[in-house]
Structure formats: structure tokens, C-alpha cells
DOBABA-129870 format. One record per residue: x, y, z of N, C-alpha, C in turn; residue in three letters. Coordinates in steps of 0.1 Angstrom, whole numbers, plus 5000, padded with zeros to 4 digits. Layout:
N
+------+------+------+------+------+------+------+------+------+-----+
|   nu |   nv |   nw |  cau |  cav |  caw |   cu |   cv |   cw | res |
+------+------+------+------+------+------+------+------+------+-----+
|    X |    Y |    Z |    X |    Y |    Z |    X |    Y |    Z | ALA |
...
+------+------+------+------+------+------+------+------+------+-----+
//
This chain:
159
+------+------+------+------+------+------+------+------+------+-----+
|   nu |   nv |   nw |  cau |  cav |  caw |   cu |   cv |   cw | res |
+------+------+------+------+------+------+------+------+------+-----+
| 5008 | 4988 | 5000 | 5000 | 5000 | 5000 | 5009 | 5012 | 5000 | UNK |
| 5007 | 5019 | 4992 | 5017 | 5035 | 4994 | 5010 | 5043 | 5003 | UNK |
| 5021 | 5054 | 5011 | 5020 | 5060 | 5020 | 5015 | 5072 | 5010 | UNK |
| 5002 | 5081 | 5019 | 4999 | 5087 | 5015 | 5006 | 5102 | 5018 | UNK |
| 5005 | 5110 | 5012 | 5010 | 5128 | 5014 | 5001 | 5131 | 5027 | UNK |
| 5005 | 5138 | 5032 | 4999 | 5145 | 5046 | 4988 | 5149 | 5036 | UNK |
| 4987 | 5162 | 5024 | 4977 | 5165 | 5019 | 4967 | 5156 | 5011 | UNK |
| 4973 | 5149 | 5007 | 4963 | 5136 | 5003 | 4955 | 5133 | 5019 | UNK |
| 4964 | 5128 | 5023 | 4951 | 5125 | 5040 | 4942 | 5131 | 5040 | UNK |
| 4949 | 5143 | 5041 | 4937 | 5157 | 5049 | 4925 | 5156 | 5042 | UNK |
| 4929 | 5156 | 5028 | 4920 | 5156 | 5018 | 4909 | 5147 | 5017 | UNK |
| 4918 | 5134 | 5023 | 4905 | 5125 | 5030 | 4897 | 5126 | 5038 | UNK |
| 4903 | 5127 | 5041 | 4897 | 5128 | 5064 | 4888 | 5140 | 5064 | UNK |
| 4889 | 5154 | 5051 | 4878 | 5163 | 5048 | 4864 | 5155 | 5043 | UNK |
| 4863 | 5152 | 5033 | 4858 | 5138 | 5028 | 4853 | 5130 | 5039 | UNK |
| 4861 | 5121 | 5047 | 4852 | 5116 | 5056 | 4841 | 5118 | 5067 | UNK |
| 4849 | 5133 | 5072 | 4843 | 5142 | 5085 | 4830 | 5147 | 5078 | UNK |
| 4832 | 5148 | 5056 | 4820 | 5154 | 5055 | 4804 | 5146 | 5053 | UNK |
| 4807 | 5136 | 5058 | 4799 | 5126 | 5052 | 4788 | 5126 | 5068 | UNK |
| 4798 | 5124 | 5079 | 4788 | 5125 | 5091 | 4801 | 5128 | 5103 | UNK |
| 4793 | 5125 | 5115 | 4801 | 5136 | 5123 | 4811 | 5119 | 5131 | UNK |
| 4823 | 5130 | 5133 | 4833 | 5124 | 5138 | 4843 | 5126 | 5150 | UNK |
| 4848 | 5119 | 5156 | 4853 | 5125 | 5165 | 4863 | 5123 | 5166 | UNK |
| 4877 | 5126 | 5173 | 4893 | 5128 | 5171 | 4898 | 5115 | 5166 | UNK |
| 4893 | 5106 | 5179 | 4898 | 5092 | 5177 | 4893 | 5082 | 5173 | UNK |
| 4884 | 5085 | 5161 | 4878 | 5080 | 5146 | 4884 | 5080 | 5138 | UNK |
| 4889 | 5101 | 5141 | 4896 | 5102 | 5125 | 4911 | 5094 | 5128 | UNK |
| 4918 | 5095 | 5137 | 4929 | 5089 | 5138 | 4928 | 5074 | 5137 | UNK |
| 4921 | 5069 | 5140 | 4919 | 5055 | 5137 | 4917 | 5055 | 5119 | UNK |
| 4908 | 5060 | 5116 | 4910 | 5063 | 5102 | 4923 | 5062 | 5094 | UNK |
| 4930 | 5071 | 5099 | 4938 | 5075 | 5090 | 4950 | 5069 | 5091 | UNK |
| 4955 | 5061 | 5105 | 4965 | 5048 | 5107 | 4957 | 5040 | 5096 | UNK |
| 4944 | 5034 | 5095 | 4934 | 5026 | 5087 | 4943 | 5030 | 5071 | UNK |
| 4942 | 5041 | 5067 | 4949 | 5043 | 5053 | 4967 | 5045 | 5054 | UNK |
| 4975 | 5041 | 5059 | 4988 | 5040 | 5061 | 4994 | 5053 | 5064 | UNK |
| 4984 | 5061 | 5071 | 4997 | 5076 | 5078 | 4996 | 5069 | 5087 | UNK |
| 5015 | 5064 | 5090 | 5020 | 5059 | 5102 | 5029 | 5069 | 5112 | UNK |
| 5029 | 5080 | 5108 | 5033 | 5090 | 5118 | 5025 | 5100 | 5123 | UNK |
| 5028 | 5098 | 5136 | 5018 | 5104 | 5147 | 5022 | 5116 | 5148 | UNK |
| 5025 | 5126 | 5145 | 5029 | 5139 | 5148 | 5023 | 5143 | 5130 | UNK |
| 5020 | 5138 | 5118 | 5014 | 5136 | 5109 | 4994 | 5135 | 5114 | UNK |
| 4997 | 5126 | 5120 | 4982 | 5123 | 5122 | 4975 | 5133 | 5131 | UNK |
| 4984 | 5139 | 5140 | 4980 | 5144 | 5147 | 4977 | 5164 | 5142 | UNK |
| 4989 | 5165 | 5132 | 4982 | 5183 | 5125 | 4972 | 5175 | 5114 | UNK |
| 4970 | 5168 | 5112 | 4955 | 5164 | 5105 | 4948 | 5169 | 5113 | UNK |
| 4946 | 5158 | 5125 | 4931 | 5163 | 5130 | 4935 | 5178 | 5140 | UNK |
| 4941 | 5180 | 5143 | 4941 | 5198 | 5144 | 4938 | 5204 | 5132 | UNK |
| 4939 | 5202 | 5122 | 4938 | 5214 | 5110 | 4921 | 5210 | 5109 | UNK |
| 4920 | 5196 | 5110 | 4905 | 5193 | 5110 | 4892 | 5202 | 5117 | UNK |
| 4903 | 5202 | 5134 | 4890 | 5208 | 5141 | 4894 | 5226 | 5139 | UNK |
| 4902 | 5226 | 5136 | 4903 | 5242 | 5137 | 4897 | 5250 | 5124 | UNK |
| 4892 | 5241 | 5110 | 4888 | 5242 | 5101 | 4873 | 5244 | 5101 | UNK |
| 4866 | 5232 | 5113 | 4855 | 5226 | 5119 | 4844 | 5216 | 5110 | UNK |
| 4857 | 5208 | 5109 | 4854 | 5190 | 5103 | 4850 | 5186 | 5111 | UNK |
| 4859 | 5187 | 5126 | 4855 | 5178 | 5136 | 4853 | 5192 | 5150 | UNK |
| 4845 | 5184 | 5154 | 4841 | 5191 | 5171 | 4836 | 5184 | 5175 | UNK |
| 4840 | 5180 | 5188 | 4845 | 5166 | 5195 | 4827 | 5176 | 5203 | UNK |
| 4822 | 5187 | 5210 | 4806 | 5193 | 5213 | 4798 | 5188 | 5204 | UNK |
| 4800 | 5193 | 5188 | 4791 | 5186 | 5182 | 4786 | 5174 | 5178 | UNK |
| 4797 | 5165 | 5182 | 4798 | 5148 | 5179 | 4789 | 5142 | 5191 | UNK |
| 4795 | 5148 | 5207 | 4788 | 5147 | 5215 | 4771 | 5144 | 5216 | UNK |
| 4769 | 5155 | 5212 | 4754 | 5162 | 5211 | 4746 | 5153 | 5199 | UNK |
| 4755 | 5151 | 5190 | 4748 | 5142 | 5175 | 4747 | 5127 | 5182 | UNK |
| 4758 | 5125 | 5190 | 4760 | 5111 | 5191 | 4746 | 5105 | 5201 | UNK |
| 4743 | 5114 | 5211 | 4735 | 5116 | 5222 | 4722 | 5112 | 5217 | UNK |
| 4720 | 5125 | 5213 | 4705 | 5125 | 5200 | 4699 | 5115 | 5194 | UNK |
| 4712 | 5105 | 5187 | 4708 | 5098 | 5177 | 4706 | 5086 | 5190 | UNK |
| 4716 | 5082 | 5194 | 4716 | 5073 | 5206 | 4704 | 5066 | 5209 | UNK |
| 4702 | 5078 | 5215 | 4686 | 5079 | 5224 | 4673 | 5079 | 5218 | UNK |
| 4674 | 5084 | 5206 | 4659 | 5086 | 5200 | 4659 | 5072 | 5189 | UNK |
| 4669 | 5071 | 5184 | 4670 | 5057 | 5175 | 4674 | 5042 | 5178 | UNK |
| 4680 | 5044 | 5186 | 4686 | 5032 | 5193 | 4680 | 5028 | 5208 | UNK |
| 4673 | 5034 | 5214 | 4665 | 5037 | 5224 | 4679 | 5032 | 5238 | UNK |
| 4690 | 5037 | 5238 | 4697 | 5034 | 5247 | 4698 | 5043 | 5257 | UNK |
| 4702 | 5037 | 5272 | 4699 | 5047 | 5281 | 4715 | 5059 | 5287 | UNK |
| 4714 | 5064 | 5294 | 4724 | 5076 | 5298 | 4737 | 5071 | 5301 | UNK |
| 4733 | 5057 | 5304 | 4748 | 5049 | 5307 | 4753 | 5048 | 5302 | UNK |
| 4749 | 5040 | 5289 | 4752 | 5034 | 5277 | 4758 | 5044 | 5270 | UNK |
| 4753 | 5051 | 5266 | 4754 | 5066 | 5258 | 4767 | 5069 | 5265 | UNK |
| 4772 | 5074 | 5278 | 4780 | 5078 | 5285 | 4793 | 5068 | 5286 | UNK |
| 4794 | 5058 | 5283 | 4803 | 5048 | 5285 | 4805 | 5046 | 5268 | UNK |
| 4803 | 5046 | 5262 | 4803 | 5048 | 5246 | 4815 | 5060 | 5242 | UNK |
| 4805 | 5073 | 5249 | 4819 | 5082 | 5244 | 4829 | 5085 | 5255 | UNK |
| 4828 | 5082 | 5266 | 4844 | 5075 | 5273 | 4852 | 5066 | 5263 | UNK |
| 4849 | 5058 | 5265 | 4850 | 5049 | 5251 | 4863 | 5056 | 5240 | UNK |
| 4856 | 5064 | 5238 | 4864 | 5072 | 5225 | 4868 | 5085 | 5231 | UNK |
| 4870 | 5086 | 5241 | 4884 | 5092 | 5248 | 4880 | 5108 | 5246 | UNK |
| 4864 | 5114 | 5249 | 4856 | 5125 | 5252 | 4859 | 5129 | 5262 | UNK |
| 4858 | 5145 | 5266 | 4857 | 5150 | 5275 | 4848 | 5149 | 5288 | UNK |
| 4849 | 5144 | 5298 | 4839 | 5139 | 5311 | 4825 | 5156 | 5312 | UNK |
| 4834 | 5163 | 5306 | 4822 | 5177 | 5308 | 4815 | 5183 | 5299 | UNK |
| 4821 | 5174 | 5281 | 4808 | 5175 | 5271 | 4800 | 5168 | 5273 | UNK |
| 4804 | 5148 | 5276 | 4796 | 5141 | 5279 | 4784 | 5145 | 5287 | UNK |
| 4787 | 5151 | 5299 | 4778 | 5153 | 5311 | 4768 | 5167 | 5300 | UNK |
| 4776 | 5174 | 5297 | 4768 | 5185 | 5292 | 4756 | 5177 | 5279 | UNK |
| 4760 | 5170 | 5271 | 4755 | 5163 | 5261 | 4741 | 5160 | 5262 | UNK |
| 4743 | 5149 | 5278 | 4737 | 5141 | 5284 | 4721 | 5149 | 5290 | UNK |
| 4729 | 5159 | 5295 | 4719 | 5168 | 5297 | 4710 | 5173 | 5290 | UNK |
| 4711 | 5172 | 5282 | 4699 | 5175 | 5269 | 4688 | 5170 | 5268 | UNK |
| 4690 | 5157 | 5268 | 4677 | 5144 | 5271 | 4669 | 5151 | 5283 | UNK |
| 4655 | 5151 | 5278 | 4646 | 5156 | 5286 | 4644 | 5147 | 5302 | UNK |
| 4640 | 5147 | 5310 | 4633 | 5138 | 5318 | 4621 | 5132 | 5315 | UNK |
| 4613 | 5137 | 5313 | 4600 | 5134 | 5306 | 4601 | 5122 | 5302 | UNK |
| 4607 | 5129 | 5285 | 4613 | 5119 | 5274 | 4620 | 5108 | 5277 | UNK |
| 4625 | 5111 | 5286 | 4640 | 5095 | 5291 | 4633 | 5084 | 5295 | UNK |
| 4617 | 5088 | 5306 | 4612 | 5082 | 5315 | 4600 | 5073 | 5304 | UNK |
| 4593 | 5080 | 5296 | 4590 | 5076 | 5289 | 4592 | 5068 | 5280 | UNK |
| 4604 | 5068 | 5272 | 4610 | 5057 | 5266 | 4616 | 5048 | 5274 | UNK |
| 4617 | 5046 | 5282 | 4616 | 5035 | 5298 | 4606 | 5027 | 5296 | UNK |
| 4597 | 5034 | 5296 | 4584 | 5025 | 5301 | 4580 | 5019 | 5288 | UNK |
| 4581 | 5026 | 5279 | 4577 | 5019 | 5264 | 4584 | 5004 | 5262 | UNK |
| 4599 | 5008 | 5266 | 4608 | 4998 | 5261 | 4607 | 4988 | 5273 | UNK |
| 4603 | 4992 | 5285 | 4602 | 4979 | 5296 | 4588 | 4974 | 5288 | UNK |
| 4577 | 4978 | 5287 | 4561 | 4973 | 5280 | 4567 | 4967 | 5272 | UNK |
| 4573 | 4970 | 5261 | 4574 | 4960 | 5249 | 4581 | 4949 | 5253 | UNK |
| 4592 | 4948 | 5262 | 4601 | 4934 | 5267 | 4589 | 4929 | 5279 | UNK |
| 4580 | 4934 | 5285 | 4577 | 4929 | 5291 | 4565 | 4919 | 5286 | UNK |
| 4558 | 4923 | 5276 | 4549 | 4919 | 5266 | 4559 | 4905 | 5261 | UNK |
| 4569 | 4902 | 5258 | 4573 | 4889 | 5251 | 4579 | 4878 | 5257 | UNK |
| 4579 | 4883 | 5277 | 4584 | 4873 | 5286 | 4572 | 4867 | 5286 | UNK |
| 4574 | 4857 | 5290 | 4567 | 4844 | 5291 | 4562 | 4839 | 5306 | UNK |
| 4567 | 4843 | 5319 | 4567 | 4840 | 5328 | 4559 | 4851 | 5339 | UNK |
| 4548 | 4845 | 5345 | 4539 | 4848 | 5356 | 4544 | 4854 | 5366 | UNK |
| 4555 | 4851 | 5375 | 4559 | 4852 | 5385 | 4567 | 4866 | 5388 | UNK |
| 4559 | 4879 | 5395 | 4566 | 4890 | 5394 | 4578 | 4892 | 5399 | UNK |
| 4587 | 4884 | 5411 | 4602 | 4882 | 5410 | 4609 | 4882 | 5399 | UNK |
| 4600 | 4871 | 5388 | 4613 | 4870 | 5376 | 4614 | 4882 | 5366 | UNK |
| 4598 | 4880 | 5361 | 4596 | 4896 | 5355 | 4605 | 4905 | 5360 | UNK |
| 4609 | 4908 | 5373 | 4615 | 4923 | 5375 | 4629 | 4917 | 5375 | UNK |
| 4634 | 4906 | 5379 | 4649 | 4902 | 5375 | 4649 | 4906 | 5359 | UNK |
| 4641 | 4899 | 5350 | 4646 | 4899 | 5332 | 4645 | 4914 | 5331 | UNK |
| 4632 | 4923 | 5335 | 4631 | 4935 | 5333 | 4642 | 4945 | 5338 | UNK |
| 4650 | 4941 | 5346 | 4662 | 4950 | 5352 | 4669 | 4944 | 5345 | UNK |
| 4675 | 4933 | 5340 | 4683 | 4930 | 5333 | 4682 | 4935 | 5320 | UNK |
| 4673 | 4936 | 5309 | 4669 | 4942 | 5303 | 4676 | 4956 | 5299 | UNK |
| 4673 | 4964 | 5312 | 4670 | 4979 | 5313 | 4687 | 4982 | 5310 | UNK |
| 4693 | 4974 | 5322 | 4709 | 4973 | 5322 | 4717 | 4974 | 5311 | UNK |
| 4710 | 4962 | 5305 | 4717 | 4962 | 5286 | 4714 | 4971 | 5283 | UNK |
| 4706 | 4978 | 5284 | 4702 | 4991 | 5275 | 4711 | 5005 | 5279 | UNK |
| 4714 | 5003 | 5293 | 4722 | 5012 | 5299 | 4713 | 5027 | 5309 | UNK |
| 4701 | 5018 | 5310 | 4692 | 5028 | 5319 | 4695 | 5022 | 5335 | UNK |
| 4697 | 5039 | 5341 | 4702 | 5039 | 5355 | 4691 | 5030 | 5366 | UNK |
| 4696 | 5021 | 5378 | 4696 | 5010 | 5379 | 4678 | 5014 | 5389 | UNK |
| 4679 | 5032 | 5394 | 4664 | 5039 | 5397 | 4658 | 5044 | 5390 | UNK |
| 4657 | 5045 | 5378 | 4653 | 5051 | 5368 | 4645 | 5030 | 5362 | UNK |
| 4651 | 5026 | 5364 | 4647 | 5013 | 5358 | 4639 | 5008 | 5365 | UNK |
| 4636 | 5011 | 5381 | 4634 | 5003 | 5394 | 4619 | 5012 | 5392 | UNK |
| 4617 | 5023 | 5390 | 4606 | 5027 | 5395 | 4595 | 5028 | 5377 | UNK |
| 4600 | 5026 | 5367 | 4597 | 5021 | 5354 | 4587 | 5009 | 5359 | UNK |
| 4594 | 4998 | 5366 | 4588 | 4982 | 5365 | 4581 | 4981 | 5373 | UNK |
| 4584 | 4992 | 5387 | 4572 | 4993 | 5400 | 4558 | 4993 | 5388 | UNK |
| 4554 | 5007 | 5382 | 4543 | 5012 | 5375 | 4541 | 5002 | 5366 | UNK |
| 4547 | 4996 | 5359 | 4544 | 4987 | 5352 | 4539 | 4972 | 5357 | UNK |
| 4542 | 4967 | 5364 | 4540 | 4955 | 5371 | 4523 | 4962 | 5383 | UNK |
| 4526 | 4968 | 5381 | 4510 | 4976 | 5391 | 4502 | 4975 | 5385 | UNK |
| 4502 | 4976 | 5370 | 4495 | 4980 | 5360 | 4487 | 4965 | 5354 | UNK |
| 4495 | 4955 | 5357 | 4496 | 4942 | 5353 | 4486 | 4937 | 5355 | UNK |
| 4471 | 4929 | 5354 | 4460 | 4924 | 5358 | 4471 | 4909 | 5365 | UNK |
| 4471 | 4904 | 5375 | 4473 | 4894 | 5376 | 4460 | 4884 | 5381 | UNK |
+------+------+------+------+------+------+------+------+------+-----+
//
């Protein structure tokens, strides 16, 4: 594979940032991915990137959050441990995170415990609330936020 020109990169990595949103250590994974193997290389890429504003690690945040939540129906954890993950700032994340309504959060709780709760099989409200916290967990909804979801729901339950 031939090594590419710093400006060939860039030229990519413009190109890729413009397709959808990206964050530092995407594009640098990227661009090791196309053979720039120097790091002091890779690294005035994605500076020239964010100072250009290809990338902004706020607005990746905020996109990443958004989409997370409303399409993927995953909860604050999940979402939060995702961009730790990819090596985010602890005070966009938190700022990010904040965005998600309460309302909205609690509500797509209950929807998503009703729909998993609709396809268990089993009578017994101990297990229900074991699979249904289990459940919630994968999803990455906080472990009170999930606890008082399954109270209302299991109330609601004709048994």
C-alpha cells in the first residue's frame, strides 16, 4: 500500500468528517486505517481538522447523544460509556447528556420495559423484575430510573 501525502490525507479525512460527524479518535483510527503511520502527521491532520471545523469533539457529542437515544433507544449509561470509550471529555459528555429531557428518558423507559415485558413468558413477578432489570441494564438505563419504570408497570399488570 503506498503511503499517502499529509495532503492527500487531509484531503480524505475532509471527505470523511463530511459525510457524518466524527470524533478525534475516529479520524485517527481512520487515517492509521489508510497507512499515515506517523503520529505527529496524524495528529496536525486532526488539528487542522477541528480548527477548520470538520470535527468538534461538542458537536459529535450532542449528535452522538440525539441519535443514541431517540433511534437506538439506549439509556444515559450506555450513551455515556460509549463516548468515554472514545476518549471524550467527562464535561461535554455530562453537558451532552443533559439535553435528554426527563420526561422523554422516563417515557422511553416505560415503552421499552412494556414492549420486553409483553414477550416474557413467565407469571411470576420476582422473575419479570429480574429479566426486566436485566433488560433495562443492557440498555444502559440507570439501575432507579429502571426500578421505578417496572414498580408502575407490574401495578398496572392484571394478575
Amino acid at each position: 500500500m503506498k503511503e499517502l501525502t499529509e495532503e492527500q490525507a487531509f484531503s480524505r479525512a475532509t471527505g470523511y468528517c463530511s459525510r457524518a460527524e466524527h470524533c478525534p479518535s475516529e479520524v485517527l483510527s481512520k487515517l492509521r486505517q489508510w497507512g499515515v503511520a506517523d503520529e505527529e502527521v496524524q495528529q496536525r491532520i486532526v488539528c487542522r481538522l477541528m480548527e477548520e471545523g470538520y470535527v468538534d469533539e461538542s458537536r459529535f457529542c450532542h449528535s452522538f447523544v440525539n441519535d443514541k437515544f431517540r433511534f437506538n433507544h439506549w439509556g444515559k449509561q450506555k450513551i455515556a460509556l460509549y463516548l468515554r470509550q472514545k476518549g471524550l471529555p467527562a464535561t461535554l459528555i455530562a453537558e451532552a447528556l443533559a439535553e435528554i429531557e426527563e420526561e422523554g428518558y422516563e417515557e422511553m423507559t416505560e415503552q421499552l420495559l412494556m414492549s420486553k415485558l409483553k414477550s416474557l413468558k413467565t407469571a411470576d413477578p420476582y422473575q419479570l423484575y429480574g429479566k426486566l432489570m436485566r433488560f433495562a441494564a443492557g440498555r444502559g438505563i440507570e439501575q432507579e430510573q429502571a426500578h421505578a419504570a417496572i414498580k408502575r408497570l407490574l401495578n398496572q399488570v392484571p394478575e
